[in-house]
C-alpha positions as CSV (number, residue, x, y, z in Angstrom):
1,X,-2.9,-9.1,2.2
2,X,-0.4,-6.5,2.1
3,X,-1.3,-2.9,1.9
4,X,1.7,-1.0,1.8
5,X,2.3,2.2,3.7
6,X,5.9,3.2,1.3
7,X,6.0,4.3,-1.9
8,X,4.8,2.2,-4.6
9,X,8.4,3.2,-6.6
10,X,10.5,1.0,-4.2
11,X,8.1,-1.8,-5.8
12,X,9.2,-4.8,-7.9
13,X,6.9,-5.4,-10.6
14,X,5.9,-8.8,-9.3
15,X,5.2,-6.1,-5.7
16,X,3.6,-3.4,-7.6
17,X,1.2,-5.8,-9.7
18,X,0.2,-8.0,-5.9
19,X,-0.2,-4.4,-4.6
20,X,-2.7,-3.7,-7.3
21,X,-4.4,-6.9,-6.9
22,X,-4.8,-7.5,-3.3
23,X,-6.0,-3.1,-3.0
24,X,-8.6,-4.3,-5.4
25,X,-9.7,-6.9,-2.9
26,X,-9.7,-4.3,-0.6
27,X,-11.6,-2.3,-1.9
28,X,-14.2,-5.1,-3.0
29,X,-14.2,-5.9,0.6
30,X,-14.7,-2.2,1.9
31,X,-17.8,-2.4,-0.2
32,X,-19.0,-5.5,1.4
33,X,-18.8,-7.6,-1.9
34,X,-17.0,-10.3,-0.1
35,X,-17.3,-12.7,2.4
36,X,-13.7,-13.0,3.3
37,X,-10.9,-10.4,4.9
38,X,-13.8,-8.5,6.7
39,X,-11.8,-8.6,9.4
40,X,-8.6,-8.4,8.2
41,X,-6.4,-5.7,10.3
42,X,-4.5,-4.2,7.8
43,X,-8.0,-2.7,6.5
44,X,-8.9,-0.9,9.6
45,X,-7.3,1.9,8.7
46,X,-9.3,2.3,5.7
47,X,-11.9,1.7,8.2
48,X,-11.0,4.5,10.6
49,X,-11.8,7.0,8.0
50,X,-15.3,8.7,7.3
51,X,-15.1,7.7,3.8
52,X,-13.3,4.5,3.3
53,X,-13.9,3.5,0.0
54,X,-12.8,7.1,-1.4
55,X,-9.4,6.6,0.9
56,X,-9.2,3.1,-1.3
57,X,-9.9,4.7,-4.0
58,X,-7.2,7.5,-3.8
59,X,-4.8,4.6,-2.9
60,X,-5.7,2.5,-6.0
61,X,-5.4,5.6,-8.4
62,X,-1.7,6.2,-7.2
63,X,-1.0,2.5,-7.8
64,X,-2.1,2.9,-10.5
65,X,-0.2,5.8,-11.5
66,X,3.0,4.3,-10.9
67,X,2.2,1.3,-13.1
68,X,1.4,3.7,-15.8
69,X,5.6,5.5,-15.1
70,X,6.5,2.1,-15.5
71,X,4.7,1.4,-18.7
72,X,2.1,-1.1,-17.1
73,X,-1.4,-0.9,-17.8
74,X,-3.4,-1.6,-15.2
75,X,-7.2,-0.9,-15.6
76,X,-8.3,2.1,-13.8
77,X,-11.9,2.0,-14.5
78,X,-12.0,-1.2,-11.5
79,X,-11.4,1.9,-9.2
80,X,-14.6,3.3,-7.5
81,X,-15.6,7.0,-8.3
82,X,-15.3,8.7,-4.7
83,X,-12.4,11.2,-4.0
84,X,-10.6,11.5,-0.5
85,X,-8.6,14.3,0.0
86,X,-7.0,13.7,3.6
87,X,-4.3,12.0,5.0
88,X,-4.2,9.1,7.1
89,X,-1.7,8.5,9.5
90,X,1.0,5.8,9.7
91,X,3.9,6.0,12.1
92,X,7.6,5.9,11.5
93,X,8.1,2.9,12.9
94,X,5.5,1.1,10.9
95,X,7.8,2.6,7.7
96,X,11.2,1.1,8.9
97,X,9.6,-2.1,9.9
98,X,7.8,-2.2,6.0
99,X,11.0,-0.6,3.9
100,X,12.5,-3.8,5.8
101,X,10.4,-6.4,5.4
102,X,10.1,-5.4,1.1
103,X,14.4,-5.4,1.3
104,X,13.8,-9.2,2.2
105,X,11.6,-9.8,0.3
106,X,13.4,-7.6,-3.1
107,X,17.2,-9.6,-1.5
108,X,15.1,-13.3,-2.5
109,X,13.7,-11.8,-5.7
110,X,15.0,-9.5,-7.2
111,X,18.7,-8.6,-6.7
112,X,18.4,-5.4,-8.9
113,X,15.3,-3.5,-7.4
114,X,16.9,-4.8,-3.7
115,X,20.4,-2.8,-4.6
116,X,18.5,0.5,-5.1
117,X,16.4,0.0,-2.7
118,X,19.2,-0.4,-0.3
119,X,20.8,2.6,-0.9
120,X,17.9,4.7,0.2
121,X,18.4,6.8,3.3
122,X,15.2,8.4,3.9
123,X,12.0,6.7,2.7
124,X,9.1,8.0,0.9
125,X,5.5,7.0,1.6
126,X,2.1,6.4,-0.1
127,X,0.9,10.0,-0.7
128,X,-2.0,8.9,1.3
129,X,-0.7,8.9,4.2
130,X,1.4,11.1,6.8
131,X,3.9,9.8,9.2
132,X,3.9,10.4,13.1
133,X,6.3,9.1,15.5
134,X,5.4,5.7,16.9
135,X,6.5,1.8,16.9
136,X,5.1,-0.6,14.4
137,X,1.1,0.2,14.3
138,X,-0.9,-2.7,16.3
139,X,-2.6,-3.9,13.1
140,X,0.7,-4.7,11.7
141,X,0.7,-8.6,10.9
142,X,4.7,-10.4,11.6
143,X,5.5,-12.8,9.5
């Protein structure tokens, strides 16, 4: 499960559409409709929050936002109701170490997407979070 903490918009479509998919099982498992990724770490800062399913929810609606920029229609009504209007933090080090990882990833897949990519200097993040200063966060999975 990857959760990203940058902006959908550096995506691939094959990134964007997982992204959609696995923040679905997030949410699903945030709800306690699963048995699986309870424990998964990359969900504990969804966890964190006081309301965790309307911080999945505000993540899912952006996703879905940018599908709909692209021209993809991804079904919003699978998004629970609740609103969240905070920001969670995520630290600049967990940014570089993500940008990186999706570059390659983008340099095996997707050639195109990888060359703009590469040429960004300063990177954007999920609008629903806000960076701090700090390494790679400890829930951070290396692979």
């Amino acid at each position: 499960m990857r959760i990203w903490s940058i902006h959908p918009k550096y995506l691939d479509a094959k990134g964007l559409v997982a992204l959609w998919r696995e923040s679905l099982l997030a949410q699903n498992v945030l709800a306690g409709k699963t048995k699986g990724y309870k424990n998964h770490p990359q969900l504990n800062r969804f966890k964190d929050v006081e309301n965790p399913m309307g911080a999945i929810a505000f993540y899912l609606k952006f996703i879905a936002q940018e599908a709909d920029r692209r021209g993809y229609n991804f079904n919003k009504e699978k998004i629970n109701g609740q609103n969240y209007q905070k920001k969670i933090k995520v630290t600049s080090g967990q940014i570089k170490y993500e940008f990186e990882h999706l570059l390659k990833k983008l340099e095996a897949r997707d050639i195109k997407k990888y060359s703009e990519n590469k040429q960004v200097e300063s990177v954007d993040v999920h609008p629903l979070f806000e960076v701090v200063n700090g390494d790679i966060e400890a829930w951070e999975i290396f692979k």
